[in-house]
C-alpha positions in Angstrom: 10.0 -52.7 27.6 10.1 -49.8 24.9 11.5 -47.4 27.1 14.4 -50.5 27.4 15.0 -50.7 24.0 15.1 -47.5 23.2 17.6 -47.0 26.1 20.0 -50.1 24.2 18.9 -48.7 20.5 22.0 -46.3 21.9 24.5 -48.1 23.3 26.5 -50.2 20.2 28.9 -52.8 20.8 31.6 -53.7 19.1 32.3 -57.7 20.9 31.0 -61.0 19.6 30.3 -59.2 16.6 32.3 -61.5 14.1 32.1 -64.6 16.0 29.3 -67.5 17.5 26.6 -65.8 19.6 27.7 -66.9 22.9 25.3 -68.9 24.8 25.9 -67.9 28.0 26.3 -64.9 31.2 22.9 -64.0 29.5 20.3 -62.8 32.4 17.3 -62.1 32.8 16.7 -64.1 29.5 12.3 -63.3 29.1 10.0 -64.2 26.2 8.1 -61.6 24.0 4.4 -62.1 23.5 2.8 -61.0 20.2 2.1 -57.8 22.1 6.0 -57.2 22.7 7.3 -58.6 19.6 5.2 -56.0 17.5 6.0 -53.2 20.1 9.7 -54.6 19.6 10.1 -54.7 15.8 6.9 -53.1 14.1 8.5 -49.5 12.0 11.9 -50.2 13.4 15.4 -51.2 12.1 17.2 -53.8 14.3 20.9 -54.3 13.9 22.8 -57.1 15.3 24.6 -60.3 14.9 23.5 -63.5 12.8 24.8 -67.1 13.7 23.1 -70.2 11.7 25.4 -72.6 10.6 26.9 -70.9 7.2 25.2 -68.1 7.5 27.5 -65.8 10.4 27.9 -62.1 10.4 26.0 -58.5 11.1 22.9 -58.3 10.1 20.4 -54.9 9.8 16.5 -56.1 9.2 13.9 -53.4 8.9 10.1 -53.9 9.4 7.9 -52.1 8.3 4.4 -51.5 9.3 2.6 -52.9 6.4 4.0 -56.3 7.0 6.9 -56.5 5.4 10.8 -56.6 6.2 14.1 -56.0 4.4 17.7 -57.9 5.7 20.6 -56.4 4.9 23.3 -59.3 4.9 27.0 -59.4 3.6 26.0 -56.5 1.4 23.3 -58.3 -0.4 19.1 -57.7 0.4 16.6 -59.8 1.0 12.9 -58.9 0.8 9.5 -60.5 2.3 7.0 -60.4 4.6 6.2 -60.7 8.5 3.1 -61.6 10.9 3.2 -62.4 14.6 0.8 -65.5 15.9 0.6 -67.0 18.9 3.5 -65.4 20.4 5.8 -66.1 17.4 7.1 -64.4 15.2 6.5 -65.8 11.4 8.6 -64.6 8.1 8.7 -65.9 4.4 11.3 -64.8 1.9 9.9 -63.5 -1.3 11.1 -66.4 -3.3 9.7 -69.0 -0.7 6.2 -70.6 -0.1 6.1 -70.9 3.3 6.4 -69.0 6.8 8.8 -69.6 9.3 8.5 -69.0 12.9 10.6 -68.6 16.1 10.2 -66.5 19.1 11.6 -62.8 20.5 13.5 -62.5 23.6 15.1 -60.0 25.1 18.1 -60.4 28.1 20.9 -58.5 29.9 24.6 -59.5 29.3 27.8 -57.8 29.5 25.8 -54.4 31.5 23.7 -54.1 28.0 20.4 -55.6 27.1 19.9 -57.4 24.3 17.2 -58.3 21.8 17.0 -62.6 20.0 15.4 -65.0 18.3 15.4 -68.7 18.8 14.7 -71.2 17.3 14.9 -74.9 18.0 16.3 -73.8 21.7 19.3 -72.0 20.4 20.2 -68.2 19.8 20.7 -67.5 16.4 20.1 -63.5 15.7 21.6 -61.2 18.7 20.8 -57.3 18.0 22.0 -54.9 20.0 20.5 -51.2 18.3 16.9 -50.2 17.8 15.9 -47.3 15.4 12.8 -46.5 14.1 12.4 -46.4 10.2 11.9 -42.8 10.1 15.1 -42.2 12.5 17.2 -44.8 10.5 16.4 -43.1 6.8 16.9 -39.9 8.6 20.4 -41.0 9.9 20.6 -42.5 6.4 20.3 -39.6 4.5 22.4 -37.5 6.7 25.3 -40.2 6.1 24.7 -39.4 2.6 25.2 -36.3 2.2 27.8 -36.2 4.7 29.4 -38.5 2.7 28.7 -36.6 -0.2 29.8 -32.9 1.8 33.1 -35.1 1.8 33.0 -36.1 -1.7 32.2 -32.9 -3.1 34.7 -31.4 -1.0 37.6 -33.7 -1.8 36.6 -32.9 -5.4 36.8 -29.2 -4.6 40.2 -29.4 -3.1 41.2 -31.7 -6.2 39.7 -29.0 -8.6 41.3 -25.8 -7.0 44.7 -28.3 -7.0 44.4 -28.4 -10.5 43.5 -25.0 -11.2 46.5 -23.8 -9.2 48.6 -26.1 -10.8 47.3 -24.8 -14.4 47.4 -21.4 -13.3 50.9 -22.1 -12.5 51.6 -23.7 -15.8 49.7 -21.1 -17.7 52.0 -18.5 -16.1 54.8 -20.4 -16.5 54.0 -20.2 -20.0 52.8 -17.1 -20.5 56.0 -15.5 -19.0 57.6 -18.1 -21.3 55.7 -16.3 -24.0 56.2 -13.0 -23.2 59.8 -13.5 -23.2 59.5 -15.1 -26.6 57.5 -12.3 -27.7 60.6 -9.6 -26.2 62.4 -11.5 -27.9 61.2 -11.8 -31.4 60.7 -7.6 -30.7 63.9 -7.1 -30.3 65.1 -9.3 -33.5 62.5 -7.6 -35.3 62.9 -4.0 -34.3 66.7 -4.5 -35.4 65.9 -6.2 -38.7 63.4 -2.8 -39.2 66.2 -1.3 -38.4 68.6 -2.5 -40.6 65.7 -2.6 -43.1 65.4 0.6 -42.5 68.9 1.5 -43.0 69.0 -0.3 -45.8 66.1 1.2 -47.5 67.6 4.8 -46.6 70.7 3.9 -48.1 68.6 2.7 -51.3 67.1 5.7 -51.6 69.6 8.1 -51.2 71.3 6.0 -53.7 68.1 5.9 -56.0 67.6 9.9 -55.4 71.3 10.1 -56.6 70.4 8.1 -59.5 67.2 9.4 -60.5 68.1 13.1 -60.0 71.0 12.4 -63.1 68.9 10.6 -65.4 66.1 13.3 -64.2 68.8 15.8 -65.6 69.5 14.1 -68.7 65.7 12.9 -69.3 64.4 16.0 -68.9 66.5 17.7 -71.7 65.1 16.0 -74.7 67.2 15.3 -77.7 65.5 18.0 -80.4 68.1 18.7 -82.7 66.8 16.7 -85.6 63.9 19.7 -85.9 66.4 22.7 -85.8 69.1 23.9 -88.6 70.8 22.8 -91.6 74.0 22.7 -89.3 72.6 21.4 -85.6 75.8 20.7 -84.4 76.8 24.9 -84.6 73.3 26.2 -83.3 73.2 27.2 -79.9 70.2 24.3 -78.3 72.2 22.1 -80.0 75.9 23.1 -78.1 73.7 23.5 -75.1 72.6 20.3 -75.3 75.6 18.5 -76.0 77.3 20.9 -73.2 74.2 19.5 -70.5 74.7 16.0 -71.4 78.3 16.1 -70.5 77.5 17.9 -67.5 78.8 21.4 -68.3 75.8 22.9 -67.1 77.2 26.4 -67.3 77.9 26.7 -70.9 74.5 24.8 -71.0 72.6 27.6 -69.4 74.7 30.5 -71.7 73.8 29.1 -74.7 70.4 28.7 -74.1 70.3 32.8 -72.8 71.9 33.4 -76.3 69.7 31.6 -78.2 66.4 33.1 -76.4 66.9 36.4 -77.3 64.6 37.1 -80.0 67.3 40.2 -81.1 69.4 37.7 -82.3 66.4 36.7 -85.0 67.9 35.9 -88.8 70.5 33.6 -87.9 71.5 30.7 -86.8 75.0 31.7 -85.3 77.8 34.5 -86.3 81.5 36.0 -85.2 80.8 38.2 -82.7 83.6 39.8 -81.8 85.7 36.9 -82.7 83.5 34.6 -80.3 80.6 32.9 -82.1 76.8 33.8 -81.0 74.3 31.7 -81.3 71.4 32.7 -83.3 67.5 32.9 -81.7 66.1 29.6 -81.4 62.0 29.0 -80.5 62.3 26.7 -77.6 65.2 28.0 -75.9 63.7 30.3 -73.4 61.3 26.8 -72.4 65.1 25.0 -72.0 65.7 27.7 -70.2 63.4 28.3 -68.0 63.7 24.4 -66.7 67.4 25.4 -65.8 65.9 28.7 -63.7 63.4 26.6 -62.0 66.2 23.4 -61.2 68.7 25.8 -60.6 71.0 24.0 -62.9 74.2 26.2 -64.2 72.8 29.4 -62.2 70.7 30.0 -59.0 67.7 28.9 -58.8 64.6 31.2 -59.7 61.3 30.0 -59.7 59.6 33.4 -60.7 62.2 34.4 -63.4 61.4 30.4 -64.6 57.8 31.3 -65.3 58.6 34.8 -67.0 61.1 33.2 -69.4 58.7 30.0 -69.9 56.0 32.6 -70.7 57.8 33.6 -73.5 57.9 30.7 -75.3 53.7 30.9 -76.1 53.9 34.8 -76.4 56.5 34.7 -79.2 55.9 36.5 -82.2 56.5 32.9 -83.8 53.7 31.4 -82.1 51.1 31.9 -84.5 53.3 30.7 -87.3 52.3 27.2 -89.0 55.5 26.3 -88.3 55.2 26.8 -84.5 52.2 24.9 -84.3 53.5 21.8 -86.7 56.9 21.7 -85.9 58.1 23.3 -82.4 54.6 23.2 -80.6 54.1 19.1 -80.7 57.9 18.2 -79.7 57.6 21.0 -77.0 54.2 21.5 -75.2 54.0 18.5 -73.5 57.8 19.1 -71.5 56.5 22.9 -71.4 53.1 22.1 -69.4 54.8 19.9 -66.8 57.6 22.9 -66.1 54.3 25.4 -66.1 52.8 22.7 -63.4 56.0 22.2 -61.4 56.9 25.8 -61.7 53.6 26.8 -60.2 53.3 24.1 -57.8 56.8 25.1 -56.8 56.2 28.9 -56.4 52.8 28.5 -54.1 55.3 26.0 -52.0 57.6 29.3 -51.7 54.6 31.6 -51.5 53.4 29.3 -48.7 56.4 29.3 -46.8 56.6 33.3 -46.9 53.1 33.6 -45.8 51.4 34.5 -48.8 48.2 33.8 -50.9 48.8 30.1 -52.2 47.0 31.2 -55.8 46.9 26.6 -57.6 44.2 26.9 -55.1 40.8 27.4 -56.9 39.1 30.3 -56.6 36.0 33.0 -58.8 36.1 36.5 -59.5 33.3 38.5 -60.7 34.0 41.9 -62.2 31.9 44.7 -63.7 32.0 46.7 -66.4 29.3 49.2 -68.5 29.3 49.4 -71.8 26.6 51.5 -73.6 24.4 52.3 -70.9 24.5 48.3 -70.0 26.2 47.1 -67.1 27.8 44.0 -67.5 29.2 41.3 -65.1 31.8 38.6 -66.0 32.2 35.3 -64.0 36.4 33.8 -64.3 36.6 30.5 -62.4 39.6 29.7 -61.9 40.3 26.0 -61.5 42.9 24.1 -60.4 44.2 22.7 -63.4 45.1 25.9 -64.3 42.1 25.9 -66.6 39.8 29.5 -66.4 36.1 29.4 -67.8 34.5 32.9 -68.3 30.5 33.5 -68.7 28.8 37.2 -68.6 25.1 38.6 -68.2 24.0 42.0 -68.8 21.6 44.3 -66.6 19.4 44.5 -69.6 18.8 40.4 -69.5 20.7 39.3 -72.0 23.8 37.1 -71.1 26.3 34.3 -73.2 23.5 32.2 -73.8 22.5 34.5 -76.2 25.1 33.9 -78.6 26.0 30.6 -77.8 26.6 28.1 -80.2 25.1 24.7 -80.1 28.5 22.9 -80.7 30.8 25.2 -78.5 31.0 25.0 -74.6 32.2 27.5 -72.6 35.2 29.9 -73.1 38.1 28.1 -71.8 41.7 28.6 -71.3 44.6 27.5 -70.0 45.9 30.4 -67.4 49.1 30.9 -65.6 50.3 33.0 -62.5 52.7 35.8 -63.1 53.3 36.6 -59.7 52.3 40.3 -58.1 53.8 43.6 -59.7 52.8 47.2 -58.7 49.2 46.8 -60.2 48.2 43.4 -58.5 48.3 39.8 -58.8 48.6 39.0 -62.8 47.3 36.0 -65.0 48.6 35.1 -68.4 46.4 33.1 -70.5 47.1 31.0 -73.4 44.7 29.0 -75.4 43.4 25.2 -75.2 41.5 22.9 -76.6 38.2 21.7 -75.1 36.0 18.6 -75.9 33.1 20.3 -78.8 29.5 19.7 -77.1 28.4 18.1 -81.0 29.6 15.9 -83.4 30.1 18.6 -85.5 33.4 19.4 -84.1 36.6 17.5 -82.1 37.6 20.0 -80.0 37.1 24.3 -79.6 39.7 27.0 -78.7 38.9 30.4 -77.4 41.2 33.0 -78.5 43.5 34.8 -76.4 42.4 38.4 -76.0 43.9 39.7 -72.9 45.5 39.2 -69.6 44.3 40.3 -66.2 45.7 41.9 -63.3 43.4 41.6 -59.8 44.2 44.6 -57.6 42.5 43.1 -54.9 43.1 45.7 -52.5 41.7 48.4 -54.4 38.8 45.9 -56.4 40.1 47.1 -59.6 40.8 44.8 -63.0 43.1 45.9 -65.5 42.9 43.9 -68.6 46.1 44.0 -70.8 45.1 43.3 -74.7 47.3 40.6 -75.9 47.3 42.6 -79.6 49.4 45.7 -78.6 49.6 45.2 -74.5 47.0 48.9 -74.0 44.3 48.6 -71.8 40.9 47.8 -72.4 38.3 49.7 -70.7 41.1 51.6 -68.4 39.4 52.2 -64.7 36.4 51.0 -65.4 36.2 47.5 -64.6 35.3 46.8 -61.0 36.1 44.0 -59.0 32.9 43.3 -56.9 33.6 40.0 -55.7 35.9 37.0 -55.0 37.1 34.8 -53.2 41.2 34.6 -53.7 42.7 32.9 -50.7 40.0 32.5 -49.3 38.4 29.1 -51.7 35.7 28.2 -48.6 33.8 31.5 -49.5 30.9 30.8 -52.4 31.0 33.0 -55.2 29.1 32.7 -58.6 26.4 30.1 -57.3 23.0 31.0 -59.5 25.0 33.5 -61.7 22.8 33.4 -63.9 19.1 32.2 -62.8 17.5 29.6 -65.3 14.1 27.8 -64.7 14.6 24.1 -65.7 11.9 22.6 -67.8 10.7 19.3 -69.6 11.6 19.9 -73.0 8.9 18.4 -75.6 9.8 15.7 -77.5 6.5 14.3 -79.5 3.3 15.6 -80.6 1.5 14.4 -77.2 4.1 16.2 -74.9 3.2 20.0 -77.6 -0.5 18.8 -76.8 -0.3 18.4 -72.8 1.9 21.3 -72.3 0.8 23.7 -69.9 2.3 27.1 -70.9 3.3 29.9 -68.0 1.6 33.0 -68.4 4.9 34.5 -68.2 6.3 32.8 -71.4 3.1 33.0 -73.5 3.5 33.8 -76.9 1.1 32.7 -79.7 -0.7 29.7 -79.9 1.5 26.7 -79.1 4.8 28.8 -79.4 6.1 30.4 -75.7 9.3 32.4 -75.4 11.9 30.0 -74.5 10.9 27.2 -77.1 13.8 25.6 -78.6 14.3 25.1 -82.2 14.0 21.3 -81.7 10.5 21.8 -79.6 9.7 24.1 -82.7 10.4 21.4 -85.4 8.1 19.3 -83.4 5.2 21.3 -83.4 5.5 21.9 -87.2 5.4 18.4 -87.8 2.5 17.8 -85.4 0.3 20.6 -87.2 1.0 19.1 -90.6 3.3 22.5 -91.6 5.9 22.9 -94.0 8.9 24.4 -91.9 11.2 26.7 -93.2 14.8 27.4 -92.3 15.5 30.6 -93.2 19.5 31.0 -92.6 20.4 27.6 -93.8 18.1 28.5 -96.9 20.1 31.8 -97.0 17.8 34.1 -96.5 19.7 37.2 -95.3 18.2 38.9 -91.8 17.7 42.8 -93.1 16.1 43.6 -90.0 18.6 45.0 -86.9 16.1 44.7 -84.8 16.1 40.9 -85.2 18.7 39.0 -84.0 19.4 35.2 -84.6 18.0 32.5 -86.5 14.4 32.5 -88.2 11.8 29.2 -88.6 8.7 29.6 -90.3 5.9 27.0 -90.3 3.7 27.4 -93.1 0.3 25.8 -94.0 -0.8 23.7 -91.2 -3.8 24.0 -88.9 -2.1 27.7 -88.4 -4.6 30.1 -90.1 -1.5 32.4 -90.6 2.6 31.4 -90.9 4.3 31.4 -87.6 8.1 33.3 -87.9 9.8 31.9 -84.7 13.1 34.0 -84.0 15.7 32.2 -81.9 18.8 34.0 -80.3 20.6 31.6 -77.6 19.0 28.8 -76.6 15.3 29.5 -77.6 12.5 31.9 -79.0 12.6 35.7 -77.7 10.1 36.8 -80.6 6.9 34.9 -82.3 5.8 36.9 -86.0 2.5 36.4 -87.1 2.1 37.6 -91.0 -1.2 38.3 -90.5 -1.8 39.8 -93.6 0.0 40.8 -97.1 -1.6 42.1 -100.3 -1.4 44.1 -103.1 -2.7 47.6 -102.8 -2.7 51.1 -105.0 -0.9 53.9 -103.0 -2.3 53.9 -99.2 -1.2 56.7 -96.6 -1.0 56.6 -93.0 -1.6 58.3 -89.9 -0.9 57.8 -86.5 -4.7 56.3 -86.4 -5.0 54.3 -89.5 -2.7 52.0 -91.3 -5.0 53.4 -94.6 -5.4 49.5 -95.3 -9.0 48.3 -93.8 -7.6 44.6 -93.6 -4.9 46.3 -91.5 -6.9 48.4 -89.2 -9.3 45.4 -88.7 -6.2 43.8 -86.8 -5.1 46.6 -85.1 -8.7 47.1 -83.6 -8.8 43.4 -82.5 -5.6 44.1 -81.0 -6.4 47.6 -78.8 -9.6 45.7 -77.4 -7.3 42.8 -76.1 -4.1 45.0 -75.4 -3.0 48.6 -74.1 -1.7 50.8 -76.9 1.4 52.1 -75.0 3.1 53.9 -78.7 1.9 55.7 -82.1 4.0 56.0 -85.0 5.7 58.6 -84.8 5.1 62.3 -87.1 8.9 61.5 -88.3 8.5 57.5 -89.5 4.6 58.4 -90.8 5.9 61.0 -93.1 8.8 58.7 -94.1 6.5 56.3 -94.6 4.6 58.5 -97.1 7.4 59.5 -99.2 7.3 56.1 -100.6 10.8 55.9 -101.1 12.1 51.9 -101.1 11.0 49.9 -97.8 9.3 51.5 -95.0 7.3 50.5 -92.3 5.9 52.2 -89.0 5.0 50.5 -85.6 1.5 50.6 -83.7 3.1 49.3 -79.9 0.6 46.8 -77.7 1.4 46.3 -73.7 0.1 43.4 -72.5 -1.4 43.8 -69.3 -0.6 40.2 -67.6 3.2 40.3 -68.8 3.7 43.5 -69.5 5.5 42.5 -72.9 4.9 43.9 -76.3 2.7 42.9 -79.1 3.6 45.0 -82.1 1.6 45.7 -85.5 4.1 46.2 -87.9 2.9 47.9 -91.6 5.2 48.0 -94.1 5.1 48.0 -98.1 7.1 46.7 -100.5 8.3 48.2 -104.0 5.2 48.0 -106.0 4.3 45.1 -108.8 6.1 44.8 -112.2 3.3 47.3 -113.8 4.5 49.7 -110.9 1.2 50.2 -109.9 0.2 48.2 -106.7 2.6 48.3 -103.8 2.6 44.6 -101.6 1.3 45.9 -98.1 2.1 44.0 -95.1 0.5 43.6 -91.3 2.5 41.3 -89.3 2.0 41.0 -85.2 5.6 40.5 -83.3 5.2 38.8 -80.4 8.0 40.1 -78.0 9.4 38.1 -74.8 10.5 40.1 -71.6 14.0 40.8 -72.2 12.6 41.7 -76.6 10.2 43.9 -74.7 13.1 45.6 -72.8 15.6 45.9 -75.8 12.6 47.5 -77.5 12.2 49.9 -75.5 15.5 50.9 -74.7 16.3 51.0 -78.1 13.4 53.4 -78.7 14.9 55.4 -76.0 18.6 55.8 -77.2 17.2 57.1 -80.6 15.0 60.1 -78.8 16.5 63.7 -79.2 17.3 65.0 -76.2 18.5 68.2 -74.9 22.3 66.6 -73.6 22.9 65.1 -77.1 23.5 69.1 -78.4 
């Protein structure tokens, strides 16, 4: 019977399916036991045909194993549970109380076999497919996603519809765009264009415009300065003859009038034509119209040697240059300078030359007394040069430098080549003081330079009377002119940078270099600030020799004195400052009155004396005696004297000296005042010392 059913379970037919379950041409119509209705319905979905009164139309029931059963009628399911009992088979609906029973057949009609219930002796359920559960949700869930495939593939084809049809769009309207953007190019490439056109003709017109008043403006109205008669002087019939645009007689006038021959008036008969007289600021007039090329041909070098002129006139160190001419005038007569120069390196450039507004150092050498000296000239580009020097022998600008004054500065100007090089004029300026003491400092002019840069040579013409200083012996030996990448003058001159000390606990905690050692608290180097300081920290009375105007009689001394007296000190300190700090440390170590004492290159002839200098060959080398020549001076008791015992220290190598000297004797003329004071000498003092010493020897080439 199984292998029946599962024969029918797959043969479906489509007849009687919306209408009365036909009664008859059934055959072979045969009962199901409990056995077969289980074997016919237990795990397996049933679909068929439903006729009972109102209720007509397919019908799918499943039953499952554990008793109960699902129908699946006009779309709508109904739930409950099943048993079979003697030979029935028994169902009740969720909602109901009770079972209700009626019997399985199973028949042949139409070729097919067929499964029913009756009831009451009438068919009422017809099914014509079997499936098992398993098969059914199987064939269920293949449905589904078959269904789904469909779904998802309608939506798919929907999708890449739409996507076309906005990729269509979008390039409908991006080509739209595109030709919005060509468009909009076009218009705005022709209003640049005529922008452009526009602006071109704005500017030649502006050029055109500026260029006159540039003519006019740069010819300043000046003759309320000049003569008693301006309108007959020659700037002033210049002027007038520029402003109307008569630039010729402009630029005559103006070579009349800066002619410095013509000096002593202001215009005469000339052989019946009337000269104009020398005027001060013509050849700066002038030298605009050279440069412009305004009533003659332009000349940018002849408009710096006529502009030159105008500060090396013999009138420029008058008041009146400086009160009158120089104010109205020096502003107008540094822009032409700039311009001139700018416009000279342009032509410089173009030729292949040496472009010289660029920065750029020199250092040149010269020897002077058996001292070789080397100068540093930085040339900047605002045509400002500084100059600073050091010697061989140590000594250097900072010697003599003033508190309030910064370096030597002025302002300097190219005077193109000649036969002996490339040439600088200078001229003075003013530069910011470095102390309140002061607004601003100008160096004077002394000379100007010529570079021969081929030959390393400097030839310095003296602005006084135009000789040469030092001729041949200054020696170029380095620079870096047209060539501003190459370093020159880094560490010129070497200094060691130091805390300075600025209260009594910095003079305490300082930890003095053996190399600047000097006496006590006081090392070489100390400035007078530092020095003030550690007067006031040891309870001293300071004194300030030069500004209590005590005169220096002493050559060998050089620069400003500070003496601390009293304090913890057991002797007065003498600090001597030349630049920026000490170079020698004076002990008085001892001064009183004595009858007539003599000397001899082994005792001062004073025991208080020769106590010192004992003290002092235990602790240092004597390197130098007096001398037969200063002892017997010494003797002769003539006026001041005094005679050197020279100490070498061995650490430093730098000199300790015991001077001895007397003074004229008392008022009674009896006693002489005999002095013992111990000079502390730094390394460069030490080397003056000595080469002082050795310039004053005899020798055989001085005869």
């Amino acid at each position: 019977m199984k292998k029946l059913l599962v024969l029918v379970a797959l043969i479906f037919f489509s007849f009687n399916i919306n209408a009365a379950i036909s009664q008859s041409g059934i055959t072979n119509l045969k009962q199901l036991d409990s056995n077969g209705i289980i074997e016919l319905i237990s795990g397996n979905q049933l679909t068929g045909f439903i006729s009972d009164g109102p209720l007509e139309g397919p019908v799918v029931q499943t039953f499952f194993k554990n008793g109960k059963y699902e129908t699946i009628f006009e779309g709508k399911i109904y739930k409950g549970v099943w048993k079979v009992e003697n030979k029935q088979y028994c169902s009740k609906n969720n909602t109901s109380n009770n079972f209700n029973c009626v019997y399985w057949y199973t028949g042949n009609k139409d070729g097919g076999t067929y499964a029913y219930i009756v009831a009451q002796g009438k068919i009422f359920h017809q099914y014509h497919e079997l499936k098992s559960v398993v098969q059914a949700k199987a064939e269920e869930k293949k449905k589904a996603a078959e269904l789904k495939r469909i779904a998802d593939a309608k939506k798919a084809e929907e999708k890449k519809k739409a996507a076309e049809l906005k990729r269509i769009a979008d390039a409908k309207k991006a080509e739209e765009k595109k030709k919005a953007a060509e468009l909009k190019r076009i218009a705005d490439a022709k209003k640049a264009e005529e922008k452009k056109k526009a602006a071109e003709l704005k500017r030649v017109a502006d050029a055109k415009k500026a260029e006159e008043k540039k003519k006019k403006s740069r010819y300043p109205d000046l003759s309320s300065i000049f003569y008693e008669h301006p309108s007959l002087n020659g700037i002033s019939i210049a002027q007038k003859a520029y402003n109307n645009g008569d630039y010729a007689t402009a630029f005559k006038k103006l070579v009349e009038c800066s002619d410095e021959s013509t000096d002593g008036y202001v215009w005469k008969d000339v052989n019946g034509k009337r000269v104009s007289g020398y005027n001060i600021t013509c050849p700066v007039y002038l030298g605009m119209m050279h440069l412009e090329g305004i009533g003659t041909e332009q000349n940018t070098k002849l408009a710096l040697k006529v502009l030159s002129e105008w500060k090396l006139s013999k009138y420029s160190e008058s008041s009146s240059f400086h009160d009158w001419s120089y104010p109205r005038v020096s502003k107008y007569y540094e822009e032409l300078i700039a311009s001139a120069n700018k416009k000279l390196n342009e032509e410089r450039k173009a030729d292949g030359k040496t472009v010289v507004s660029d920065a750029f150092s020199i250092i040149y050498e010269y020897e002077h007394k058996g001292t070789k000296y080397q100068v540093l000239q930085e040339y900047k580009s605002n045509n400002t040069v500084t100059e600073i020097w050091k010697g061989d022998d140590g000594s250097s600008y900072l010697d003599y430098k003033k508190a309030e004054s910064p370096i030597r500065t002025w302002k300097w100007q190219y005077d193109e080549s000649d036969s002996s090089g490339e040439r600088f004029i200078y001229s003075e300026v003013s530069v910011d003081c470095l102390t309140s003491a002061c607004a601003t400092v100008t160096s004077g002019v002394f000379a100007d330079y010529i570079y021969d840069f081929d030959n390393n040579i400097v030839t310095v013409v003296k602005r006084e009377d135009g000789s040469i200083w030092n001729e041949g012996g200054t020696k170029i030996i380095s620079h870096n002119f047209g060539n501003s990448s190459k370093k020159i003058g880094e560490n010129f001159i070497n200094t060691t940078e130091r805390k300075s000390l600025n209260n009594c606990s910095d003079i305490k905690n300082n930890k003095i270099d053996a190399d600047v050692r000097g006496y006590k608290d006081v090392f070489f180097g100390m400035t007078k600030d530092e020095f003030r300081i550690l007067a006031r920290c040891n309870n001293g009375s300071l004194y300030d020799q030069q500004e209590e105007g005590y005169v220096q009689d002493d050559s060998r001394r050089m620069g400003d004195d500070l003496v601390i007296y009293e304090g913890t000190y057991k002797y007065p300190v003498n600090a001597i400052f030349s630049g920026p700090g000490v170079t020698e440390i004076i002990v008085r170590t001892y001064s009183e009155y004595h009858n007539v004492m003599r000397i001899n290159s082994k005792s001062s002839g004073v025991t208080g004396i020769d106590k010192i200098k004992d003290l002092l060959e235990k602790k240092y080398s004597l390197l130098i005696k007096p001398s037969d020549e200063s002892i017997e001076k010494y003797n002769e008791y003539i006026g001041w004297n005094e005679v050197d015992f020279v100490f070498q220290n061995k650490d430093t190598q730098n000199l300790v000296i015991l001077r001895v000297g007397y003074a004229l004797p008392d008022a009674l003329g009896l006693k002489y005042s005999y002095q013992g004071y111990i000079h502390y000498l730094s390394k460069r003092a030490s080397e003056t010392y000595l080469n002082n010493i050795q310039s004053e020897a005899l020798s055989e080439d001085d005869f």
